[in-house]
N, C-alpha and C positions, 0 to 999 in steps of 0.2 A: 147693215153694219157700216157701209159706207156713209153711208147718209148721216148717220148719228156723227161718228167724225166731223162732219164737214161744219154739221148743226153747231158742233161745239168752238170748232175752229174759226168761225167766221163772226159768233159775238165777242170772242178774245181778243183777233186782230183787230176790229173795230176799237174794244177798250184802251188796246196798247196803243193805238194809233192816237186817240180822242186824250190820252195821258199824256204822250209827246206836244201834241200842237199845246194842250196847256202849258207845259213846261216851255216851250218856244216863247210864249205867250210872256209867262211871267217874267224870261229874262230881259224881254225888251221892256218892260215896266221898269225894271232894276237900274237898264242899262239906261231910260232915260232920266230918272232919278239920278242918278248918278251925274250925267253930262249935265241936268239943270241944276245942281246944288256946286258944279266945278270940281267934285272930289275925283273924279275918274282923271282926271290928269294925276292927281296925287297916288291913284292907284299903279297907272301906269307909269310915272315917274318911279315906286317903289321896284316894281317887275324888273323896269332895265335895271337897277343899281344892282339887284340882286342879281340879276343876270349876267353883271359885267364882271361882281366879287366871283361869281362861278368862274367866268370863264380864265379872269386872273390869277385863282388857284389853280387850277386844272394848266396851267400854261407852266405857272413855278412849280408844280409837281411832277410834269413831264422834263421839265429840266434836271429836278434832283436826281429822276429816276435816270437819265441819258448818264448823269456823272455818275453815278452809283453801276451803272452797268459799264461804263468804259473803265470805272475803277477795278472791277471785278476783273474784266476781260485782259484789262493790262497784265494781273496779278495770277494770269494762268497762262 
């Protein structure tokens, strides 16, 4: 009973392993595709803008909500 597990288990691991190094594989294909055509600066130039418009809401929405809770707070 043992044995049958193990039999099963060990050409699974193999597959899932042998699935990941492909996918390893192909993203450095991507990633040098990317760095010899120059668009990966343009990718990562997008990330930060988006990442700075986050972080510049998230700053003016913690401000609204400071003045909306000290407006509250006053008015009790």
């Amino acid at each position: 009973m043992i044995l049958s597990h193990i039999h099963i288990k060990i050409p699974a691991t193999f597959t899932l392993v042998l699935l990941l190094f492909q996918n390893a594989n192909a993203q450095s294909i991507d990633n040098d595709f990317l760095r010899s055509t120059g668009k990966i600066y343009s990718v990562i130039a997008a990330i930060v803008i988006i990442f700075i418009i986050i972080i510049i809401y998230l700053w003016r929405l913690d401000k609204k909500l400071t003045k909306l809770e000290n407006h509250i707070k006053d008015e009790h």
